[in-house]
N, C-alpha and C positions, 0 to 999 in steps of 0.2 A: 701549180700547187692549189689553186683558189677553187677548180674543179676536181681536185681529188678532196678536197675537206667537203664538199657540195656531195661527191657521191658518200660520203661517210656517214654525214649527218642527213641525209638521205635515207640512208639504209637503216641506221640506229632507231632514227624516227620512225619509218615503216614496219619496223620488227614489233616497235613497242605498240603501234597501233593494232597492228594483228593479234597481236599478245591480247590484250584486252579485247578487241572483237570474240576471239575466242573464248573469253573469260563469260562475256554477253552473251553469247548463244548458250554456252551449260548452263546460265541463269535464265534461259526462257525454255529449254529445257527442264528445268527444275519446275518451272511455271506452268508448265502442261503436266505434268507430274503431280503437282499441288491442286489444282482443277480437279484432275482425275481424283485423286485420294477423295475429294473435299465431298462427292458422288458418291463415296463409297461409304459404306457403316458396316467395319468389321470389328468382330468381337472374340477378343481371344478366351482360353481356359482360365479362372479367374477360380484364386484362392476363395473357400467360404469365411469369411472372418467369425460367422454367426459358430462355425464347429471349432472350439477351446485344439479339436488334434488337427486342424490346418493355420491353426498361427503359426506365420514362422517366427522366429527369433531375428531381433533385429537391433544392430546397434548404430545410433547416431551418432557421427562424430563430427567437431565443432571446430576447425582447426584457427586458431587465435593468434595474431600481435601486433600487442600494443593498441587493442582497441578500449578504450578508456572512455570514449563517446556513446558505443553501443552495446559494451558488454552486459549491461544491465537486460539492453531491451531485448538481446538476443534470448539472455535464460530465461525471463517471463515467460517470452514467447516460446520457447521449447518447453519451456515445462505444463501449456496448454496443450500438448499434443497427446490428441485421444486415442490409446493403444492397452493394452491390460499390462501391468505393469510387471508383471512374472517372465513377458518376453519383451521386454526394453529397456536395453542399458544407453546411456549417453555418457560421451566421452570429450572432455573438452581440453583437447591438445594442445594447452598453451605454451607458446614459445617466447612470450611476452619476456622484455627486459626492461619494465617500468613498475610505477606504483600501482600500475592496472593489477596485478599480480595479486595484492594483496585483498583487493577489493572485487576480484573475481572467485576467489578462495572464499572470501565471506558468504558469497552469496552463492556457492554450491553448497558449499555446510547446511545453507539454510534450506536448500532442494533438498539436500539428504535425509534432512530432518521429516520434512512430508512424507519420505517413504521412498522418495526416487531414487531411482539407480543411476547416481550419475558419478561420475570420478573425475577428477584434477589433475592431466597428465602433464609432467615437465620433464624435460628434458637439459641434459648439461650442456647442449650447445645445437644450434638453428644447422647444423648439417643435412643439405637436401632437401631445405626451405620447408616449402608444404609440404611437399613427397615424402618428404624425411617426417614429418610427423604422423599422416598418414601409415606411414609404413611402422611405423612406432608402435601406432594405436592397434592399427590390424593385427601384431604379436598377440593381443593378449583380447582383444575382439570376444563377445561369447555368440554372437551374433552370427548367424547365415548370410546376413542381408546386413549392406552398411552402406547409409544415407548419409550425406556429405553438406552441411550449409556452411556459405561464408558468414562473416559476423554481422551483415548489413542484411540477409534473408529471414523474412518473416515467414516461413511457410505454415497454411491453414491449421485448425486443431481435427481437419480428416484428412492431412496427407496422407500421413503412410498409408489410410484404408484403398484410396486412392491409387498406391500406386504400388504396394509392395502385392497385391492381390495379382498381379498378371505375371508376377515369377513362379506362375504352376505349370508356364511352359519352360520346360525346362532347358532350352534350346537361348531363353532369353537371359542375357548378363547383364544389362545393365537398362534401368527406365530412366529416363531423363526427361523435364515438366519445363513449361517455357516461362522465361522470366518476365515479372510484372515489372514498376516502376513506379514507386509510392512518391517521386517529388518529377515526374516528368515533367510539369509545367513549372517547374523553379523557373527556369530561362533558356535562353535561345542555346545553349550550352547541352543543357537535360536534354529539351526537345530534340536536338537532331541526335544524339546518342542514343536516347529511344525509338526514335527514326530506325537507326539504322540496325539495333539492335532487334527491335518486332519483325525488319525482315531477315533476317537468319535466322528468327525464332518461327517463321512461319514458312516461308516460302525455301530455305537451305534444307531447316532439318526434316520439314515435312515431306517435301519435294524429294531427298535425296531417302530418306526412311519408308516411302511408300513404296518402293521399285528396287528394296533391298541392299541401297547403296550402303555406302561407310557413311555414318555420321560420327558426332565428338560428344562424347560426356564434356558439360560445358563448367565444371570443374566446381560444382553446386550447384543444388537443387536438383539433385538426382541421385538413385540408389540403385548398388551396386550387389550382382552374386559374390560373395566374399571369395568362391570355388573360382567364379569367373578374373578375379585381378591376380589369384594365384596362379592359373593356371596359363595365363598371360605376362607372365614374370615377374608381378608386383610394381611397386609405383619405383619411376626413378627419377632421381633428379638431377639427370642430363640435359633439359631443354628447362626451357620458363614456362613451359606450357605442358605438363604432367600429365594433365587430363587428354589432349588432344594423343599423346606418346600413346599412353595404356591402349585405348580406343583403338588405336590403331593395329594394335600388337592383339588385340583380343582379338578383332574381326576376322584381322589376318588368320586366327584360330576356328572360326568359325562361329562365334559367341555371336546371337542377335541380340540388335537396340532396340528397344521400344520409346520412340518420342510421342509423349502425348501434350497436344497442342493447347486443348480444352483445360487442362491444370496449369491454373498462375501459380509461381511462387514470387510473390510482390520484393524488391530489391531498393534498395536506395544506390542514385546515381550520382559517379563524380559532379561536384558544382562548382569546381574550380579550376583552373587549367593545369595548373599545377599537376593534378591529382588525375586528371583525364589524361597527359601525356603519360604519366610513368603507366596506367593502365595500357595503353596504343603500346608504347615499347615494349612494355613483357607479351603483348598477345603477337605483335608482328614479326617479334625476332622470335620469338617460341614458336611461329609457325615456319619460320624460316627454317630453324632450327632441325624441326620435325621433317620437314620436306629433307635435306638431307640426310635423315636417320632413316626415312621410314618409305621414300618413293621405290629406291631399287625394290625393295620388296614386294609393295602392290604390284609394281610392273611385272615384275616377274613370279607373283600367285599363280598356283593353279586352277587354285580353289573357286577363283573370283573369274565376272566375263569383264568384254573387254570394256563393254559401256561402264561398270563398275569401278574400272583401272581410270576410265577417262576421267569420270567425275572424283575419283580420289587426288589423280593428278593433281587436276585443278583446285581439288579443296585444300592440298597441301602449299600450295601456289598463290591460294588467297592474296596473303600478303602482300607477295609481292608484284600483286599489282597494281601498289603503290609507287614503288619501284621505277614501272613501265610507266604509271600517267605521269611522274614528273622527269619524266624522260620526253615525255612528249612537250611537257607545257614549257620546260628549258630550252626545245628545241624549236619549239613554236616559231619565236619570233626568228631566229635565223635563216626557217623556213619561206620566210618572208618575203628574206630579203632576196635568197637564192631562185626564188620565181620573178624577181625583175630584172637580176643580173644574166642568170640562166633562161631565157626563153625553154631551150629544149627540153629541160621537164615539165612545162606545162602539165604534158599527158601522166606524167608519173602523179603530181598532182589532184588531178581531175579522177585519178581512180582511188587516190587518196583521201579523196572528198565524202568518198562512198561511206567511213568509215564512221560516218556520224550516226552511223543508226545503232552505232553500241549506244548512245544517249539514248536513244528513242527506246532501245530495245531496254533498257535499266530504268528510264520512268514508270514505260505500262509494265515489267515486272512488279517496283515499288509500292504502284498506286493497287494491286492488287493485293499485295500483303498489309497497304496501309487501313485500306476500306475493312479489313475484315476484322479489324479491332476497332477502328473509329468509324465505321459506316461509309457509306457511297451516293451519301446526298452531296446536291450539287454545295453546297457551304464545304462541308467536308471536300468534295476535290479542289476546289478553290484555297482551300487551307493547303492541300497538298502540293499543290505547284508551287505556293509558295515557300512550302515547308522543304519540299526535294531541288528547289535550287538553292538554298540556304544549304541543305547538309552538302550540297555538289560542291559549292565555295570552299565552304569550313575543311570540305574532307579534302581538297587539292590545299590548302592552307596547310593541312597536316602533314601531304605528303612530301616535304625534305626532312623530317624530324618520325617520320614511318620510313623511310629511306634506309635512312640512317642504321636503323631498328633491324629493316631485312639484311641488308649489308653484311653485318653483324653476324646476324646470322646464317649468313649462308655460307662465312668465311672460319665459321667455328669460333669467333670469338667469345669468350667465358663472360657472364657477367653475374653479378647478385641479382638476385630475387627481391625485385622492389615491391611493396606493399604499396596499394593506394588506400592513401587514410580514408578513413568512415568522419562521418560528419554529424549523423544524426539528423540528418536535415531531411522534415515529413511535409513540411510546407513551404510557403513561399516568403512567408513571415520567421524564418527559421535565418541565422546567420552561421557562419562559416568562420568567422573574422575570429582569432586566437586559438583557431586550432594547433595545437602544439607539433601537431606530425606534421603540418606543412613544410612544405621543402622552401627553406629560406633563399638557397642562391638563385641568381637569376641562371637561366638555362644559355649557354654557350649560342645555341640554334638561334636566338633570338636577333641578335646581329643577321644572320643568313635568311632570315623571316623577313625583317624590318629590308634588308636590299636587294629581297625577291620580291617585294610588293611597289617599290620602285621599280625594278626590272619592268613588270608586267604595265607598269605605267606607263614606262617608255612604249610597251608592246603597241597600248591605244593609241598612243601618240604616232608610232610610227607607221599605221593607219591610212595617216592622211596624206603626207608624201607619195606614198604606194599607191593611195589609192585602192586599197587592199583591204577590206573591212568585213571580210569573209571570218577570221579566227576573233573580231573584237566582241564577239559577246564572253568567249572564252576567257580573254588577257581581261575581260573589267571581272570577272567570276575569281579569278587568280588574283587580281589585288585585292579586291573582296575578303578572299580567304585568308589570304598571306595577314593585310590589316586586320583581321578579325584575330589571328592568333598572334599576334604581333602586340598589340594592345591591352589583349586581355591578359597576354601571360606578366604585360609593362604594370598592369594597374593589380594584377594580384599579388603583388609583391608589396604595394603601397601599404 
């Protein structure tokens, strides 16, 4: 019996490691892709904005709830956006069921009054979350063209010039501009979220958009051919992940993306854990989700080649490869034990071992997406090592409660569309403490967090008996994580 659980957990372990080897190589893939691009200076057909008969018409929409922190700083900021005002309507989709309602009404009246064309849209009920409001707004849209901010994007007063100018090729549906991050250095929280966030914003969507892959409308700060989301079946709200669905269902059509890397739209980032998991749950199980809606399809495109199909795979798979690392870090220590008791896998082991180069291979990806916003002076790599084994901790910390997430979704289970609250927080001297949308109960996970970070303790510990200090940088990286989400979700409750 002891050697059939040995070959089990054996094989489980080895699957999941391959799984992610595989995940590493299309990310250094991506990475010669990214290099290549970054060589390259191509310049598509571009709207004249200077000729009054090539403006297109365009409408903004704002889709809103319960943001009561930043609905203010949102309309300021939209309402500095430089456009001729005879082709820009904005639309602010509110679903809100608070006193934000009333105090977001106030202060479009007062837009209106300047002359803007802006409208207050409510709806009788949150049916199909944001899709559903989207889809709402798109009804009665006057617009060609519709840009999309959440309530926490600030985007510049020459977006649109920016970015609605390269839909003169008519071939392209949707621009999407990478996100900035106005409180990154809040805390060790920001920072590795921004971390991880700069590299899908440089090295996925660049990498994957140079070589004509599938990328994702990342569901704000990006503008959409209005022809393009119809003709792709409009928005729906079957996954938590909308934006990734449409994206998909366009490409599958033919519709190209244009990612432009050079355009920030600056973002405020969760600062609390609270607020950082329920975002991780709607992105991992909305990708989950997606991969069963939308894989058979790529696989079986015509339209598309196979390298194209490979990296779609993969991109709908993201998530869960979450999934597979704690698959591996569960199995770790049993692994352990089963090379003292088992001599005869050594060998299975030792080719085992090989698999450490998906790290090596996910650092020098990182360190190249990281340098090209924060530089490649030796201070800045040295921030980096530091910084890419802190997000390696925190993100295996994450993965039972990402797990969870894909699980979820790949078994079709329904869920609501959680909001993660806005904070308003621009600085480091900015607090968090009374926000009213914090999620008051403690999180279930938190128990299964607090005795995986003992688990992995035991892991160092059992070390030294073995003899066996091959996986201990890993097991103290795992209590690291585990105690790092563990604590902080204990003290953001206090």
């Amino acid at each position: 019996m002891g050697l059939v659980i040995a070959y089990i957990i054996i094989a489980i372990y080895s699957i999941a490691l391959l799984l992610i080897f595989f995940y590493s190589l299309a990310q250094l893939n991506l990475l010669v892709n990214y290099l290549g691009h970054k060589k390259r200076n191509q310049e598509a057909p571009k709207f004249n904005l200077l000729d009054p008969r090539e403006i297109p018409f365009v409408t903004i929409q704002l889709p809103i709830y319960n943001e009561e922190y930043v609905v203010e700083r949102l309309l300021e900021n939209i309402a500095k956006i430089e456009y001729p005002k005879s082709k820009l309507e904005i639309q602010v989709l509110d679903d809100s069921t608070d006193d934000s309602v009333n105090e977001t009404a106030t202060r479009i009246n007062a837009l209106q009054e300047t002359g803007l064309d802006i409208q207050h849209i409510r709806r009788k009920n949150r049916e199909g979350f944001k899709a559903g409001a989207l889809k709402e707004g798109l009804k009665i849209a006057k617009g060609d063209f519709i840009a999309i901010f959440d309530a926490d994007f600030l985007p510049s007063s020459d977006w649109l010039k920016k970015t609605v100018v390269y839909f003169k090729d008519e071939e392209i549906g949707v621009v999407q501009t990478r996100w900035g991050h106005i409180n990154r250095d809040y805390s060790t929280l920001t920072r590795i979220q921004a971390f991880a966030l700069d590299a899908h914003f440089t090295l996925e969507q660049v990498g994957r958009n140079a070589k004509g892959h599938f990328i994702n409308f990342n569901g704000t700060a990006g503008i959409w051919r209005k022809e393009c989301i119809l003709d792709a079946g409009n928005w729906e709200g079957d996954t938590l992940t909308e934006d990734l669905d449409l994206s998909y269902r366009a490409q599958l059509k033919n519709w190209k993306f244009k990612y432009l890397e050079d355009v920030e739209t600056p973002a405020e980032l969760p600062v609390v854990i609270s607020a950082a998991r329920s975002q991780q749950f709607r992105w991992n199980k909305g990708g989950a989700e997606n991969f069963r809606k939308s894989v058979w399809s790529v696989i079986s495109a015509k339209n598309i080649s196979l390298k194209t199909k490979f990296h779609g795979v993969m991109h709908l798979l993201n998530s869960s490869m979450f999934l597979c690392v704690f698959l591996v870090s569960i199995l770790s220590i049993p692994t352990m034990y089963i090379k003292e008791i088992f001599p005869q896998f050594d060998w299975v082991f030792a080719i085992l071992s090989f698999f450490v180069i998906s790290t090596v291979i996910l650092f020098i990806c990182y360190w190249f997406t990281y340098k090209s916003i924060q530089g490649s002076s030796f201070d800045n790599f040295v921030d980096y090592i530091k910084l890419f084994f802190t997000f390696f901790s925190v993100a295996l910390g994450f993965s039972l409660h990402n797990s969870m997430a894909v699980l979820e979704g790949h078994m079709g289970k329904r869920s609501e569309f959680v909001r993660t609250p806005k904070f308003n927080i621009n600085s480091i001297t900015d607090s968090w403490k009374g926000n009213k949308y914090l999620a008051k109960k403690l999180s279930p996970n938190m128990i299964l967090e607090f005795a995986l970070m003992v688990y992995f303790l035991f892991g160092m510990y059992s070390a030294i008996p073995l003899n066996d200090f091959g996986l201990f940088p890993f097991h103290f990286m795992l209590f690291l994580g585990f105690g790092f989400v563990f604590f902080k979700s204990l003290t953001a409750k206090a």
